[in-house]
C-alpha positions as CSV (number, residue, x, y, z in Angstrom):
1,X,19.3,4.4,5.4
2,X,20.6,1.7,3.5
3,X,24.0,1.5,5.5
4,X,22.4,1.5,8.8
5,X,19.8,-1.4,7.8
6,X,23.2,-3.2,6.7
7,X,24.5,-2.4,10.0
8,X,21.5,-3.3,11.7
9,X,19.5,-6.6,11.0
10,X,16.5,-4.9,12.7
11,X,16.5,-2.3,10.5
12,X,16.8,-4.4,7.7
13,X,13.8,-6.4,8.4
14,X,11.8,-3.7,9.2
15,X,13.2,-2.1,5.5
16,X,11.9,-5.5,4.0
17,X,8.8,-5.7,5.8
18,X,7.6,-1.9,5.0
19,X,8.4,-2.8,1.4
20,X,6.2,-5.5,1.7
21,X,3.6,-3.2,2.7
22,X,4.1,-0.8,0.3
23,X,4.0,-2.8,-2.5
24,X,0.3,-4.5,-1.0
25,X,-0.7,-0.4,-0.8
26,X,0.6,0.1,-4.6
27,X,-1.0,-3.0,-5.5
28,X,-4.5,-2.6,-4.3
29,X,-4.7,0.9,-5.0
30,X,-3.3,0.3,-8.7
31,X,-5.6,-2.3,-9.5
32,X,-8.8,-2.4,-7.3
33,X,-9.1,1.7,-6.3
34,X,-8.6,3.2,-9.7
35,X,-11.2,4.7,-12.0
36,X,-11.7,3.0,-15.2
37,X,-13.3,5.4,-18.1
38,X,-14.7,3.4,-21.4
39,X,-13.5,0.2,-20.3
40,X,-9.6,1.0,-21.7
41,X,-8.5,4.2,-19.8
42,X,-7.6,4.4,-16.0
43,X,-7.4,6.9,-13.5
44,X,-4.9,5.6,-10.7
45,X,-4.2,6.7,-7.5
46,X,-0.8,4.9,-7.4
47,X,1.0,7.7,-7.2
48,X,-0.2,8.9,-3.7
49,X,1.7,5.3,-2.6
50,X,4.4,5.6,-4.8
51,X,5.5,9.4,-3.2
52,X,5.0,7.9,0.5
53,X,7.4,5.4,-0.4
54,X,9.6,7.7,-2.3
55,X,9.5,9.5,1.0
56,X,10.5,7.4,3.0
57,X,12.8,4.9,0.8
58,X,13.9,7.0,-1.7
59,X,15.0,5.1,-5.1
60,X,14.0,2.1,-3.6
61,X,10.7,3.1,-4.3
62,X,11.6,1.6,-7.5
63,X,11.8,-2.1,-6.7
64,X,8.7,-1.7,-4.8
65,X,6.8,-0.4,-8.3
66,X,8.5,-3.0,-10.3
67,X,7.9,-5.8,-8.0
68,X,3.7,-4.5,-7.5
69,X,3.7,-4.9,-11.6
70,X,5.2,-8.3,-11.6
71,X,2.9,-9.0,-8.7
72,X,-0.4,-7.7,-11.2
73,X,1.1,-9.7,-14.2
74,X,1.1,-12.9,-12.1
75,X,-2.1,-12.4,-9.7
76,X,-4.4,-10.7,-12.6
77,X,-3.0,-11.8,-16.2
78,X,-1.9,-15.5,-15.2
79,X,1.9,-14.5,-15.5
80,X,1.2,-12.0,-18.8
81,X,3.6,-8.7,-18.3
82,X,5.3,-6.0,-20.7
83,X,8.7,-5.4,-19.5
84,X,8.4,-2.1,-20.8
85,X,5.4,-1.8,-18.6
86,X,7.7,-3.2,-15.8
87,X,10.5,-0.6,-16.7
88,X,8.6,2.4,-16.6
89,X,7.4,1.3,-13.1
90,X,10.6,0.7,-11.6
91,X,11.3,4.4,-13.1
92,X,8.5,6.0,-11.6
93,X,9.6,4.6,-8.5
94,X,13.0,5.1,-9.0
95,X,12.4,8.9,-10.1
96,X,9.7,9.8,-7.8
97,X,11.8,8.5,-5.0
98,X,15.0,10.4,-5.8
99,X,13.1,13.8,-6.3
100,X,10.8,13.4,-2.6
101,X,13.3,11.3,-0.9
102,X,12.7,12.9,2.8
103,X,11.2,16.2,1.2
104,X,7.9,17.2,0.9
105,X,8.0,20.7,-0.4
106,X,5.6,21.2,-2.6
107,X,8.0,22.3,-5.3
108,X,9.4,18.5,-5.7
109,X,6.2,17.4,-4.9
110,X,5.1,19.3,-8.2
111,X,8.0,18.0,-9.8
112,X,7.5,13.9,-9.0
113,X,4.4,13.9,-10.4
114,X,4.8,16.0,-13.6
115,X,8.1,13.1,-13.8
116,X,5.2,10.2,-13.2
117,X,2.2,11.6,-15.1
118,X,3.6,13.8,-18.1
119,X,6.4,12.4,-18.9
120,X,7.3,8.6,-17.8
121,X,3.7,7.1,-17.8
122,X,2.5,9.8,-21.2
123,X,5.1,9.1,-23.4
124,X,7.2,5.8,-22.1
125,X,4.4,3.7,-21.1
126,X,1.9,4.7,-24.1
127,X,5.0,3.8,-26.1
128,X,5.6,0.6,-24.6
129,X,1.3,0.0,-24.9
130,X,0.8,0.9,-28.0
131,X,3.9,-1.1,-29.8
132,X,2.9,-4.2,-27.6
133,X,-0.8,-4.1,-28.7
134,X,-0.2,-2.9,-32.4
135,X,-2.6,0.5,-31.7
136,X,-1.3,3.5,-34.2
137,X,0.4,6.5,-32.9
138,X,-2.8,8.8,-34.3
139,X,-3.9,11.8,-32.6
140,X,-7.4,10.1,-32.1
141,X,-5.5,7.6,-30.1
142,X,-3.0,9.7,-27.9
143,X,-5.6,12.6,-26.8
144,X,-7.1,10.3,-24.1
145,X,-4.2,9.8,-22.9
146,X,-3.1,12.8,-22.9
147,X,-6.2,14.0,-21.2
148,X,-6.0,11.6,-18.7
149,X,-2.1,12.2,-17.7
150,X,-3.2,15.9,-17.4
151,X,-6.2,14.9,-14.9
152,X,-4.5,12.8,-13.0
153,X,-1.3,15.2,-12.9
154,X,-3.7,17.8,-11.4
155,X,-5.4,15.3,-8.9
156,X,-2.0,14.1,-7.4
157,X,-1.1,17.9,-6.6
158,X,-4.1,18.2,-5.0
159,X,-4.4,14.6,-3.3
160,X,-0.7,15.0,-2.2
161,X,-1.5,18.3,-0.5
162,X,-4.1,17.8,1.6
163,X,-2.6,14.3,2.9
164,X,0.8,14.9,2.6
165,X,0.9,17.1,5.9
166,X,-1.6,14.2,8.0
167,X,0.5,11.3,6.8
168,X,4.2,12.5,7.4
169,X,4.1,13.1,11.1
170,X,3.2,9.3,11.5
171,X,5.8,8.0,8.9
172,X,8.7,10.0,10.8
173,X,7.8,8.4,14.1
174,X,7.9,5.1,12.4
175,X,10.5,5.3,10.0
176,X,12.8,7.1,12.9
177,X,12.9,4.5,15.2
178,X,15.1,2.1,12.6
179,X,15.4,2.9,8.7
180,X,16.6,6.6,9.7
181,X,18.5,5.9,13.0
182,X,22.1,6.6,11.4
183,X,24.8,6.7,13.9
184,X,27.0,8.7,11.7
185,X,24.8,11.8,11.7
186,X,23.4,12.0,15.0
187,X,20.8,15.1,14.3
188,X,19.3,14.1,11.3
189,X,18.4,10.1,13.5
190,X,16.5,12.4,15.8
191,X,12.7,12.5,15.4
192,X,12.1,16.3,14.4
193,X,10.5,18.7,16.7
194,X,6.9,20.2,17.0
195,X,8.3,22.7,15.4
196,X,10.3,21.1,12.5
197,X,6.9,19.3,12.0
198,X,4.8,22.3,11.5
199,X,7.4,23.8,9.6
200,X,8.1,21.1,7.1
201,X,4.3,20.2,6.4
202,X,3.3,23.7,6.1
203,X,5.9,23.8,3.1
204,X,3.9,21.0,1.2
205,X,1.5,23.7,0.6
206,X,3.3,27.1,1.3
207,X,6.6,26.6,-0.8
C-alpha cells in the first residue's frame, strides 16, 4: 500500500486525505459520542474507528490515533497533553492496525480489541493517568477501570460484528481504486468478488 502510494501521487493523496478523515471520525467519536459515567470515567466508541482504519491502513492507524490525541490536547485542553497518553494511542493504532490489517475474522477482531481495551488502554494508559494526576494505585481506584475496559471490551465485539460486515463492502470499493491498486500483485489489486464478499464478512461472525 505504502509502495504504490509512493509510486503513485494519486494514491498518496488519497492516503493523506483518508487519514485526514479518519482522524475527524476518531476525533468526534472520542470526544463528543462517548459516554461519560460520574463525571471521570468514559465509555468510547473510538475503537469502532480505530479497527476501520486499521483495516484499511494497517499500522498507520497509529499516526492517525496519535495525531487525533494531539488534535484533543490542542482543540479541548488549550495545548495540555500526556505523552504517555499520546503513546498509548499511537499503540493502539499501531497494534490494532497490524492484527486487522485487511482481515476481519472475528478471531483478530477479538484479538484488537482485547489489545486496545484489556491490555494497552487498562494497564498503560491508567498508568500513565494515574502517575500524571498523583491518584494511588488502590483497588478502590482501579476497579472502575477495570469494569469499564471489560464493558467496553464486550461492546466492541458486539459493535464490530454487526457493522463490520455493512461497512467493508464500501471500504474495498474505495480503498481498491488507489491505496490497494499494487501493480506487483495483480489479484490481490482486484476488487473481490460477490463471492469473496460474502465469504469474508460472513467470517466476522462465523470464524
Amino acid at each position: 500500500m505504502i509502495r504504490n502510494a509512493k509510486r503513485n501521487s494519486g494514491a498518496y493523496v488519497k492516503l493523506v486525505s483518508f487519514m485526514g478523515i479518519l482522524i475527524a471520525l476518531q476525533f468526534v467519536t472520542e470526544y463528543y459520542l462517548s459516554l461519560t459515567i460520574a463525571d471521570k470515567y468514559r465509555i468510547s466508541f473510538t475503537f469502532l474507528i480505530r479497527a476501520v482504519t486499521g483495516y484499511c491502513i494497517g499500522w498507520l492507524g497509529g499516526v492517525v490515533s496519535a495525531l487525533t490525541d494531539v488534535l484533543g490536547g490542542f482543540q479541548l485542553y488549550g495545548g495540555s497533553m500526556n505523552p504517555g497518553i499520546t503513546l498509548t494511542r499511537f499503540l493502539q493504532g499501531l497494534v490494532v492496525g497490524i492484527i486487522l490489517y485487511r482481515n476481519s475474522k472475528s478471531k483478530r477482531i477479538i484479538a484488537a480489541s482485547a489489545a486496545d481495551n484489556l491490555v494497552l488502554s487498562l494497564i498503560l494508559n491508567t498508568y500513565f493517568i494515574f502517575t500524571y494526576l498523583g491518584t494511588p494505585f488502590t483497588f478502590e481506584t482501579i476497579l472502575p477501570r477495570v469494569i469499564i475496559a471489560g464493558v467496553s471490551f464486550v461492546l466492541e465485539i458486539i459493535l464490530m460484528f454487526l457493522l463490520m460486515p455493512k461497512i467493508l463492502p464500501a471500504l474495498r470499493k474505495f480503498m481498491y481504486k488507489g491505496l490497494w491498486n499494487d501493480s506487483e500483485n495483480a489479484s490481490k489489486a482486484m476488487p473481490p468478488t460477490a463471492k469473496e464478499d460474502t465469504e469474508d464478512d460472513s467470517a466476522v461472525s462465523n470464524d
